[in-house]
N, C-alpha and C positions, 0 to 999 in steps of 0.2 A: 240361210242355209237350207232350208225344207225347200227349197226348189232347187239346186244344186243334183244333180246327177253322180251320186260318187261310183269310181268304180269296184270300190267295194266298203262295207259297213260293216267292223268287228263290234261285236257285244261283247264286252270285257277286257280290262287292260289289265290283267295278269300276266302270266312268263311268258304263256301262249300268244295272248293276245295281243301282248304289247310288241313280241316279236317278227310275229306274223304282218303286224301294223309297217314296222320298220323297213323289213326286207320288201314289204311290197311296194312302199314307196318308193325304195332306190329301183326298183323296178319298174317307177314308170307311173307307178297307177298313184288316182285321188284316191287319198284313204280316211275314213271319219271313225272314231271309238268312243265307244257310249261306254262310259265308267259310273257307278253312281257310288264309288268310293269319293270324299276330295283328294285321294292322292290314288294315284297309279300304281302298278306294281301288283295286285291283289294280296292275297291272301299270303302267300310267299313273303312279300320284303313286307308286308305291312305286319303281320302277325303270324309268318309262318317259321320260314329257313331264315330270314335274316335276323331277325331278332333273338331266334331261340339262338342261333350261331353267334352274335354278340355278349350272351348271357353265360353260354356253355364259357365261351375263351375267359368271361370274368372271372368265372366261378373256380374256374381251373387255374387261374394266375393267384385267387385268393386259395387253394385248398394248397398249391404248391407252397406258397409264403408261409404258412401255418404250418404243414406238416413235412418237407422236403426241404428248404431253405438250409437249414442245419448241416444235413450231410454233406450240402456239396463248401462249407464253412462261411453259408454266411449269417451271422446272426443277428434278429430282430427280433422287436420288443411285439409279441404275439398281436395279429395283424385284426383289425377292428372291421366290422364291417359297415359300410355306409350305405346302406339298398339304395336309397332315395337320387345317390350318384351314380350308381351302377345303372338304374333304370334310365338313369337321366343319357348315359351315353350310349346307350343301347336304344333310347330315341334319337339319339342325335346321327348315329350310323343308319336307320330306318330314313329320316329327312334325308340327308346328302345324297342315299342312293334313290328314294321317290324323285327326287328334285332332280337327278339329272336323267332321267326315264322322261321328267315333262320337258329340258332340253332336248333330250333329240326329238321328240314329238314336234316342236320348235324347229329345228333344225330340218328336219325332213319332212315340213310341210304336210303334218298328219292332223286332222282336224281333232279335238276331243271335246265330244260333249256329255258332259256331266248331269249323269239322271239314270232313270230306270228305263232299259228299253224291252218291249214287246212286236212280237212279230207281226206283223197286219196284212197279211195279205201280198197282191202284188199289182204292179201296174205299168203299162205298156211291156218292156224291155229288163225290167226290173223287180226289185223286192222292195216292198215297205216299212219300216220302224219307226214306232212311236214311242218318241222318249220322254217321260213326265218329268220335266225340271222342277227345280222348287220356285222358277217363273212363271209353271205353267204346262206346258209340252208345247213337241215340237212333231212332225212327221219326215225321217228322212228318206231318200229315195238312191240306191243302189241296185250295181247291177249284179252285186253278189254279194252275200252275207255271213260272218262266219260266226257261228257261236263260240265262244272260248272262256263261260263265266266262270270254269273251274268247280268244288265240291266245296260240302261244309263240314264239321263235325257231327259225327251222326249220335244223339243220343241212343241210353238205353233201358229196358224198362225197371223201373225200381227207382231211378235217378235223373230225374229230369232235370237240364237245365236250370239255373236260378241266378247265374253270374255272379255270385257270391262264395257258395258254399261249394256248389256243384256247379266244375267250370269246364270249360273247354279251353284246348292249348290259347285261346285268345289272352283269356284272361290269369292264364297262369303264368303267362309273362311278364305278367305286371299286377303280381302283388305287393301292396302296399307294406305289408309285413311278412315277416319269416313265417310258415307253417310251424306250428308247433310238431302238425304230426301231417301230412300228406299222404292221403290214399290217393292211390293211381292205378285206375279200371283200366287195363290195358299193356300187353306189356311188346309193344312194337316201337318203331324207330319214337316217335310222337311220348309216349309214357316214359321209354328209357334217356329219354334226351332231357327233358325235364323235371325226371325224378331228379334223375344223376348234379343237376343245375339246382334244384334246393335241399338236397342231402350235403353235398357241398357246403352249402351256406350257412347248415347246423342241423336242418330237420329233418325229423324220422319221417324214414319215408316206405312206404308198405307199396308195394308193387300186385294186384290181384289179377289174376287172369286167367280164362275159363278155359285154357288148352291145356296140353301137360308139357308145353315148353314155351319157352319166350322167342321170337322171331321165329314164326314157325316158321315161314319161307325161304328160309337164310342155310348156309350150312349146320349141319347139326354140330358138327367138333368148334366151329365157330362159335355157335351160341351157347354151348358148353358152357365154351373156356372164359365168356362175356361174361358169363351169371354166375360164376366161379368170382371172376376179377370184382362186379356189382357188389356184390355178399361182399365182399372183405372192407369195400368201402362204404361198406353199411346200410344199403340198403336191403328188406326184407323182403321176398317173393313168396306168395301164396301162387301156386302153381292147380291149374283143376281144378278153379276154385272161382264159384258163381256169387253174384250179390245178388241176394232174394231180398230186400229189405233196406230200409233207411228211413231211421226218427230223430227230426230235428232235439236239439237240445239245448236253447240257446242258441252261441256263438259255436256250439258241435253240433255232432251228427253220429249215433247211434247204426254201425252200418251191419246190417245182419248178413255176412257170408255164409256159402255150406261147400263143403270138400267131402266125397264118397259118404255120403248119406248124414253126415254131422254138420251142425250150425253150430257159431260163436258171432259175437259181437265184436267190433272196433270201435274205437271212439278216436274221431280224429276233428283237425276242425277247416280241414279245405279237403275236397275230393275232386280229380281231374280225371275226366271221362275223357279216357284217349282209343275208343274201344273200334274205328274206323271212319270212314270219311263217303257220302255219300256226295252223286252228280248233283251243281245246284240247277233245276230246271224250272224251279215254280215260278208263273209267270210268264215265261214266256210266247207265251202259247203253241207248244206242240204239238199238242191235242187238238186244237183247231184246226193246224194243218194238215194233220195226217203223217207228223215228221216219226217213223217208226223205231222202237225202241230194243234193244235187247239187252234181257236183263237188270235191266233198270239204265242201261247206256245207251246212247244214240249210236243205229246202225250207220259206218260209211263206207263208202267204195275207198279203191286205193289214191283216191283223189280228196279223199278226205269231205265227199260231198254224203250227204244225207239221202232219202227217199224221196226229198222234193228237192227235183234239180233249181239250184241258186243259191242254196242253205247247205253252211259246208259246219263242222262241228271239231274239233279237236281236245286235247288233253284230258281231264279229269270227267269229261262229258263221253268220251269214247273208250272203249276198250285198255287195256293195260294197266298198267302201275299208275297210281297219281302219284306222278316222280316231276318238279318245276323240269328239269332237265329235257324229259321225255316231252312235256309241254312242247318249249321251247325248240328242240329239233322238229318237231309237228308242224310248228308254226313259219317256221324257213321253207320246210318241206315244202309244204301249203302251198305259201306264195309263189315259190317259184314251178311248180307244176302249173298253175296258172297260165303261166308263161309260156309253158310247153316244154320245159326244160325235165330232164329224164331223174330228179333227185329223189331219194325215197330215205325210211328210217330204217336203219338196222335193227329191229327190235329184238333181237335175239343177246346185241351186247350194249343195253340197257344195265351201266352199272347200279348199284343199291349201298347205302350208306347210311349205318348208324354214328353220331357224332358224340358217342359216349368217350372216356379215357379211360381202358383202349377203344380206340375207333372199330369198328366194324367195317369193311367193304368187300362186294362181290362182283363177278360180273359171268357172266356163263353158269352152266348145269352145275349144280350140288351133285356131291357121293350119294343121297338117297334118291336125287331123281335120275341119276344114270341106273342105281341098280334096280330101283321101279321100270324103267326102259326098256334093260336088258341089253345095256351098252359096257363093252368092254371098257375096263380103264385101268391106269396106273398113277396113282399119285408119288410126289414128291413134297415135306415142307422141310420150311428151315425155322429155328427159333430166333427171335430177336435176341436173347440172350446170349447168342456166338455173334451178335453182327458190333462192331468197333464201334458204330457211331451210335449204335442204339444204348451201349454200355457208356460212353458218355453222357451221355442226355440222361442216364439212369432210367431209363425208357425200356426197359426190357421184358413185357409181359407181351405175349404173344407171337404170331408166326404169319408164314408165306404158305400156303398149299396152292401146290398145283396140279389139277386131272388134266391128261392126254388119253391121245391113243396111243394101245399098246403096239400099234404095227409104224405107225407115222411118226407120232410124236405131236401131235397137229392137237393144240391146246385147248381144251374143254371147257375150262370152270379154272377161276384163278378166286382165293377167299383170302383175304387179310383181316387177321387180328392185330394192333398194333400201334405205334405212334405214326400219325401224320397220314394212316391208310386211305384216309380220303384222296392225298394229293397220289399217294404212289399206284392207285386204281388205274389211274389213267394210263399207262404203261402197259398195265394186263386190258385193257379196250382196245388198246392199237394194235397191239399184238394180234388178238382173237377177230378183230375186224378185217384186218388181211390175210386171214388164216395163216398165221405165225404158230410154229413149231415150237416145242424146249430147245430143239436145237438152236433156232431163231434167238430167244434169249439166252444161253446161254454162252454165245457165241457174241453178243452185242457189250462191247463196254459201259461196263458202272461202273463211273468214279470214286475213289475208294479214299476215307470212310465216307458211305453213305448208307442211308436204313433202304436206299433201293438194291443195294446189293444183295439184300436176303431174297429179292423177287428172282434173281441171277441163280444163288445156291439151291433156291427149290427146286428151279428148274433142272440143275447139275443132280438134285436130291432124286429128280424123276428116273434116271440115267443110273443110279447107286455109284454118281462120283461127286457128291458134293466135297468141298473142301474144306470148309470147317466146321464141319459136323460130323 
């Protein structure tokens, strides 16, 4: 293989990388990926979205059996929890979908070499990498190179790692026991997905975080009405509120917070540091190359290439959201500009997704970054609570908003609070990606009952003729 000429070398088999890998084969080109996971997929299906999304649906099938089964009449004998199963299939969904990432690897003739790789330089027509296998290394030789190894958990100070006590979503997907009490540094998609997954399960769960609101990014009536919905289902927020402090205690941990000028202590005996996520670049030698950075991100052109032409960088390494999604589009992109083909990323409707119940989704400007702006607007929502199918499902906390223009109609920012808002996002991305109007949906059949029909009413809400509202 180290003499092999590929026509292109990805470092990393995550969403990015494995994508990027896929599309460019069907494209034509020899493609080799240096993974030094043993399984593919990174950080995402291994220990990121797919797992925590396996965990969430458990925890939510056991909270409904326990506390909702009753109403709709059916009754059982109060539902037991069995972790050690629950984990068990929440690896078994992580394997089926790794394993068939290494079929199409398989299938599309993508080489995967397993190890660490570092950048070396270049030679003749090409770029160099050197991968340390656990037989040794290897040197391979391409004509073009993509970084795509994704970000880590970023500690913070007072609480260092320890993969015990003080964990990172890695390991808090797989604990061996329920938390008695769960502190959770951070209150973004990462802290509220996994609070909400062992509060569920029985444990108190404390929520701290050093803003004066949880998803600062998000809409503000959104993240409201989430930490509104969070609270009732028991979990605790410390809002504005710093950890200066942590003494072990045992099998606990003594955690000294301070909120406008006062300190108290907690005692809990797991703490999950979900407080952000930095580029992973150690290693690879950037610095040697001269590969330029901003902001702690790798600079590229609209080509996705870096400041040394051959070295192209994407997802969690570049600008934007570390969203797998956002990856993943980058990495099609990628390839096929290579090609010479005209494809680009809309980053403007990059939807956002918290997987709490209710779900969180957005896609376009919030009300406070239009009136930051100094963009006219008119909104419209609808409640779940008038929508027929949402009232079956007994599913009725939250709503549809939607911002336009006041002269056009031409759709801004569309925010779901609500059941299933992950699935029904996509509907406000097509929409705002072809610059669709209220009129546009409004005018568009939703089969009826369905919880996409409150996406229909908000929009009819923009207009002040919604119909059952």
């Amino acid at each position: 293989m180290s003499e092999a000429m590929f026509d292109l070398i990805i470092i990393g088999g995550g969403p990015g990388g494995y994508v990027a890998a896929i599309r460019a084969a069907q494209l034509g080109m020899t493609v080799a990926v240096v993974e030094q996971r043993p399984t593919l997929g990174g950080v995402c299906l291994n220990e990121g979205c797919i797992p925590s999304k396996a965990l969430l649906d458990s925890s939510e099938l056991f909270a409904l059996a326990r506390d909702r089964f009753a109403g709709h009449g059916i009754e059982i004998a109060p539902p037991q929890l069995n972790l050690a199963r629950m984990l068990a299939r929440k690896n078994d969904v992580v394997k089926k979908l790794t394993d068939g990432i290494a079929f199409l690897f398989k299938k599309n003739g993508i080489a995967w070499v397993k190890g660490t790789a570092r950048l070396a330089g270049s030679r003749d027509d090409g770029r160099l990498v050197e991968v340390t296998t656990p037989d040794g290394g290897q040197t391979l030789h391409g004509r073009r190179v993509l970084l795509a190894t994704g970000s880590e958990a970023m500690p913070i100070p007072n609480l260092p790692f320890d993969g015990e006590l003080v964990v990172s979503a890695r390991e808090a997907l797989s604990f061996d026991r329920l938390p008695e009490h769960l502190l959770v540094v951070g209150a973004g998609y990462i802290g509220l997905e996994l609070g909400s997954v062992w509060r569920r399960l029985g444990s108190r769960v404390t929520v701290v975080e050093m803003l004066p609101r949880m998803l600062p990014n998000s809409d503000g009536q959104l993240a409201e009405a989430l930490m509104r919905s969070l609270k009732k289902q028991g979990l605790t927020f410390r809002l504005a509120t710093r950890v200066t402090g942590c003494e072990r205690d045992g099998a606990q941990a003594r955690v000294t917070i301070e909120s406008a000028g006062a300190t108290e202590q907690l005692v809990c005996d797991r703490i999950l540091v979900a407080a952000g996520r930095r580029p992973l670049t150690a290693g690879l030698g950037l610095e040697e190359l001269g590969i330029r950075l901003e902001g702690g991100r790798l600079a590229v052109d609209d080509n996705y290439q870096t400041s040394v032409p051959g070295i192209y960088a994407i997802g969690d390494l570049i600008k934007g959201p570390m969203l797998a999604h956002k990856a993943m589009e980058e990495g099609t992109v990628f390839a096929e500009r290579l090609v010479g083909q005209a494809s680009v990323v809309d980053y403007e409707y990059i939807p956002g997704i918290v997987y709490t119940w209710p779900e969180g989704a957005s896609v376009g400007k919030t009300e406070e970054q239009l009136k930051d702006a100094g963009i006219p607007y008119v909104a419209g929502s609808f409640p779940f609570m008038a929508n027929g199918r949402a009232k079956c499902m007994d599913e009725t906390e939250g709503f549809v908003k939607i911002l336009a223009r006041p002269e056009t109609g031409r759709v801004l920012g569309i925010h779901i609070l609500g059941p299933r808002a992950s699935e029904m996002i996509a509907e406000a991305v097509t929409v705002m990606t072809y610059g669709g109007s209220v009129e546009d949906i409004a005018m568009t059949f939703h089969a009826h009952p369905t919880l996409a029909e409150a996406v229909k009413e908000a929009a009819l809400a923009v207009e002040k003729r919604a119909i059952h509202a």
